[in-house]
N, C-alpha and C positions, 0 to 999 in steps of 0.2 A: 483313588478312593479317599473319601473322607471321612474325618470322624465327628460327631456330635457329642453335646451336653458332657463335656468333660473341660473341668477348670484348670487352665494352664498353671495358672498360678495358685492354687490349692496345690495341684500336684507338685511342684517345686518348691514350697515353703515345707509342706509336711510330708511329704513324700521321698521324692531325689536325694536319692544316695543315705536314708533313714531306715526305711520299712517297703517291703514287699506292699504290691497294693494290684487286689483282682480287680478287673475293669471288664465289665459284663457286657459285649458286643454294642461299644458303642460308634460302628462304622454307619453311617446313613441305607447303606444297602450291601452287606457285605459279600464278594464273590471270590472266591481260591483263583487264586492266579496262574499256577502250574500245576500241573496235573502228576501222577507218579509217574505216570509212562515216562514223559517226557526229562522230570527230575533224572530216574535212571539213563536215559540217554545221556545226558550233561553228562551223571558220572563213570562215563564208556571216555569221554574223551580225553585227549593224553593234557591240556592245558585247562583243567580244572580238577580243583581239590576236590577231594572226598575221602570220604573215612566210611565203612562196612563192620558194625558192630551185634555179633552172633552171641546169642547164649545157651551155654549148654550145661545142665543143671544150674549151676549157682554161678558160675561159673563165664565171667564176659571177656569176648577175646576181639581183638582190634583188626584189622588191615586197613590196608590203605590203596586207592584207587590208581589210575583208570583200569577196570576191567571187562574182559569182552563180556560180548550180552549174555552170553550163556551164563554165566555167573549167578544172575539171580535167579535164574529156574531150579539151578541147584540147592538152591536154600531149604527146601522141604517147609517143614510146619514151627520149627523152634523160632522161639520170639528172634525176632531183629532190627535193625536200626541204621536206617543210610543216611549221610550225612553230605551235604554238599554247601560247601562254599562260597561264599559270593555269586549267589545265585542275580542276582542285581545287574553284575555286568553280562551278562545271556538274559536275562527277561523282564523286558520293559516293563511289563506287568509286576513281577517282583519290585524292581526299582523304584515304581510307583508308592509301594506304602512308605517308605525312608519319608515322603513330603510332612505327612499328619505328623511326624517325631521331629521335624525341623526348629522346634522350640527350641532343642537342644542344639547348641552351637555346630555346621558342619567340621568341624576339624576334628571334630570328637567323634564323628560315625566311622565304623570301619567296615562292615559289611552285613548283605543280609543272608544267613546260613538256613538255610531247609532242610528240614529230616523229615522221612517216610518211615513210620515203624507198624508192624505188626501185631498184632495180640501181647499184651506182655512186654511188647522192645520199648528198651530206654538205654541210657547209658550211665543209672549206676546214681548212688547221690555224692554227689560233687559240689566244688563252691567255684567260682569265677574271681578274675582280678577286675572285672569291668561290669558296668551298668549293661543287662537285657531287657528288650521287651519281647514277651514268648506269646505271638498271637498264634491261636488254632484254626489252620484253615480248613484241615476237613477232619472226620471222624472225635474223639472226645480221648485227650488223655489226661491223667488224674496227676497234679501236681501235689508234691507234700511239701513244706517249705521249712525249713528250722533256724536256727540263730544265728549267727555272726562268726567267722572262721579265721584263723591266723596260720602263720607257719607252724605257730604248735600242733593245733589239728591232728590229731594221729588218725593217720589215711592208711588203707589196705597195700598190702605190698604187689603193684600189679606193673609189670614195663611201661604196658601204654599208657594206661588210665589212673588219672588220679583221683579216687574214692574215698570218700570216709570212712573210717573205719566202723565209729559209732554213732550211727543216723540215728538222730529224735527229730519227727514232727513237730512245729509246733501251728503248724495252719495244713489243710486238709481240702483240696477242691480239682471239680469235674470240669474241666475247660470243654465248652463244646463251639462248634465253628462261629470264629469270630470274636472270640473273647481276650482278652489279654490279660495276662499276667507280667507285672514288671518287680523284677530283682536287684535289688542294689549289689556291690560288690561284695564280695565275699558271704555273703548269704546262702549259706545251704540250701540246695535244691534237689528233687529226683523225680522227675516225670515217667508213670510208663502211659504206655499204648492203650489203652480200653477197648477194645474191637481192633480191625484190619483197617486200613485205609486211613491210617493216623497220621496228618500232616502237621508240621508249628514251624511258624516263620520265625525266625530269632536276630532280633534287630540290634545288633549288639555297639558299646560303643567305649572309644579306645581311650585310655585313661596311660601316658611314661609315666614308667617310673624316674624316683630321682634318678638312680642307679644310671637310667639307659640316657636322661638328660646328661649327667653329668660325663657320664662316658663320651657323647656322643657329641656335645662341645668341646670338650676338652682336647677330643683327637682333632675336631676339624681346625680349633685356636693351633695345634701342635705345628699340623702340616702347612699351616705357616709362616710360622716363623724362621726369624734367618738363623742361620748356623753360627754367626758372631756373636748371638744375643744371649750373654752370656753372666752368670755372677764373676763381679767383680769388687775387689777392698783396698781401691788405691790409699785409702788412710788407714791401713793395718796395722796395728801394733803388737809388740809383744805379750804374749800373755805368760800370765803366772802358772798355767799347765795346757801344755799345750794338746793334751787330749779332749781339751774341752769345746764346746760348741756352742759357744755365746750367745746370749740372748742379741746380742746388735745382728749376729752375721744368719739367727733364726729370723727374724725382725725382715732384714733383708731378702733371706729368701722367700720368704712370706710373701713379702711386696712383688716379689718377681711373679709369683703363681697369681694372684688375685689381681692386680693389674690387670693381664692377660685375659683375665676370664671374665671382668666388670664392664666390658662395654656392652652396654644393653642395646644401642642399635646394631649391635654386629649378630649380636643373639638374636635379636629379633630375626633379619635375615636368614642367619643360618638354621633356626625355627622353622620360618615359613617351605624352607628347600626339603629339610627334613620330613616337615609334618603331613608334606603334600608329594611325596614320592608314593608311585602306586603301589597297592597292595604287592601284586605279581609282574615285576618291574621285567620279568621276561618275554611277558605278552608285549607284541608289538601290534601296533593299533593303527601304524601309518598307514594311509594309504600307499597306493600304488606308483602313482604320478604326485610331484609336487604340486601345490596350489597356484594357479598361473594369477598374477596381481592384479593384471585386467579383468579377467574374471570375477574374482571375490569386489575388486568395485564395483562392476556392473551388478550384481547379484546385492549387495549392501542397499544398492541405489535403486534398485527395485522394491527393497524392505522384506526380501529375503528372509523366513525364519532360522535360526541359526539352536541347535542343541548339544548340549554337551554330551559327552562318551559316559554311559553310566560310571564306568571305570575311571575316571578320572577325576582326580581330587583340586578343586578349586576354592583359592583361599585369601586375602587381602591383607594386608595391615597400612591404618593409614600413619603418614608421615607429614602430616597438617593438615591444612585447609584443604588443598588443591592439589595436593600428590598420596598415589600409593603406592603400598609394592604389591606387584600381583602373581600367587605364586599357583605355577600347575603343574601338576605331574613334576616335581623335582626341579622344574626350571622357575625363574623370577623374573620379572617382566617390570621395568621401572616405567608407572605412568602417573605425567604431570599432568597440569593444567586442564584440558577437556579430555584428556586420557583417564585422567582421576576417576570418573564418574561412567563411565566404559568399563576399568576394573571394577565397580561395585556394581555394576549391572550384570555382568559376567558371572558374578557368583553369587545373585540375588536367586534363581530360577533355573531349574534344569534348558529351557527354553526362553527365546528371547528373538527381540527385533533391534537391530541397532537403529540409530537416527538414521534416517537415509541422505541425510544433509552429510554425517560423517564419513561417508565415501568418498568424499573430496580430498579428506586426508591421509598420506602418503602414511602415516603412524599407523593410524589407526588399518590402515589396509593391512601394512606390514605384520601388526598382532597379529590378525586375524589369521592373514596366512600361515606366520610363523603357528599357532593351537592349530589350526588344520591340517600342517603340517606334521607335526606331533601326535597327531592320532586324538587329540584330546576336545576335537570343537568339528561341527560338519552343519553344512548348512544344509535343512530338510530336505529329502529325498536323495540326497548324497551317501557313499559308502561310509 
């Protein structure tokens, strides 16, 4: 689907990551992609997330999925709210809106979550660590929007859910199908349901923290290094108290940590492995048979279309002219010369046709197989 009469770049000068901003069904023809039946089916199965949020009086309580179908006929009349996960990688149709958001850099998308709620169901006014856009695919439900939230925030004491304690409005609107709503970080939000049959697509997109960068460098620099690399003071002198800890042997250790952690092409790399590991790294996506290399050439040299796995996180960085690194699903893929231009094709389009001249090449086959292999690239009509 597409969208019209929306300025990319108004919206990211005044908008991104500033101010909430309603955007009144501006899809060319807009159609609900999944339906609830179906939504529920997903969350009956055992490798997809979901979350089941019931209220009773005032009162909102959590579980969490897969559960057998009888489940939701049990639910009677009290408002509710089903939640599923990465609806993106199970329905092509889902996966499809992520295209119109692709202004935003892919490393930054992390999935598309779907709720079905009832009369009343929401889950509560909360704030997020990341950029949403909350499209309404069926039914109308009434967003209230309020200001800017921190750790201070004083939030309800609740196990699952993290709520505000004391919700103020300060914007007030009827989403009805097709409309989007987008939320910057930590902006207060609380949607409920207006009728039955309340669907919102929630396109969310993922912003480390330092915290998890620095953590998550840190350890991979750790593991390694060698076990001799160590502080050393071959020019040690006596000091006048020797309880003390000098500014030379601070100086020194200093150099030892920052060093280590300043090479920016290693961070790069170690980035791209990080930043493109799947969501649900337990879902396995391989096929069944390895990709045989005569095959994927003949199929190349036909001009064969080729699609990526909604599921799979594809990502580049380059490294000059004529080289990049290409990173998918957790692995990196070093391509030069006319490989260069193969990785940025790869992650230009969920779909693609390689040159069928480049089936000649032993490299370029090899990629290929190896992402096919992986679970992460299938040429049309394939598993």
């Amino acid at each position: 689907m597409q969208i019209h009469d929306f300025d990319v770049d108004l919206f990211l000068r005044d908008y991104w990551q500033k101010q909430p901003l309603l955007i009144r069904n501006p899809w060319k023809a807009w159609r609900n992609p999944v339906d609830p039946d179906e939504l529920a089916g997903l969350a009956c199965e055992e490798d997809v997330e979901s979350r089941l949020i019931t209220q009773e009086a005032d009162r909102l309580a959590m579980e969490s999925g897969p559960w057998p179908e009888e489940r939701f006929s049990e639910l009677g009349r009290a408002p509710m709210t089903l939640l599923v996960q990465a609806v993106n990688q199970h329905v092509p149709e889902v996966a499809g809106l992520i295209a119109p958001f692709r202004f935003v850099p892919d490393w930054r998308i992390d999935d598309v979550m779907v709720s079905f709620a009832t009369d009343g169901g929401g889950v509560g006014p909360h704030f997020d660590q990341y950029d949403v856009f909350l499209i309404q695919g069926l039914g109308r439900r009434r967003w209230r929007v309020g200001p800017r939230c921190d750790a201070a925030t004083p939030l309800l004491p609740h196990d699952d859910l993290r709520l505000i304690a004391d919700f103020e409005a300060t914007d007030d609107w009827i989403l009805e199908p097709g409309d989007i709503l987008y939320v910057p970080p930590r902006f207060a939000h609380d949607g409920v349901a207006v009728g039955d049959d309340c669907m919102t697509y929630s396109i969310g997109f993922r912003a480390p923290s330092r915290a998890e960068l620095v953590e998550g460098w840190c350890e991979h620099q750790a593991d390694g290094m060698a076990e001799e690399d160590r502080y050393a003071d071959p020019d040690l002198v006596v000091q006048d108290n020797p309880g003390e800890i000098t500014a030379s042997a601070l100086d020194r250790l200093h150099a030892m940590v920052m060093e280590s952690l300043s090479d920016r092409d290693a961070f790069a790399r170690w980035f791209g492995l990080h930043n493109s590991l799947p969501k649900y790294a337990e879902t396995d996506w391989r096929p069944e048979e390895p990709a045989d290399a005569q095959e994927v050439r003949g199929l190349l040299a036909q001009g064969a279309p080729l699609s990526r796995n909604p599921a799979s996180r594809f990502s580049f960085i380059r490294q000059g002219e004529r080289a990049n690194l290409l990173f998918v699903d957790g692995h990196c893929f070093d391509c030069a010369g006319g490989m260069a231009a193969l990785a940025e094709n790869l992650c230009a389009a969920p779909t693609m046709i390689v040159d069928p001249a480049l089936s000649a090449s032993a490299e370029v086959v090899t990629l290929i197989a190896a992402l096919i292999d992986q679970g992460s690239l299938a040429f049309d009509g394939g598993d």
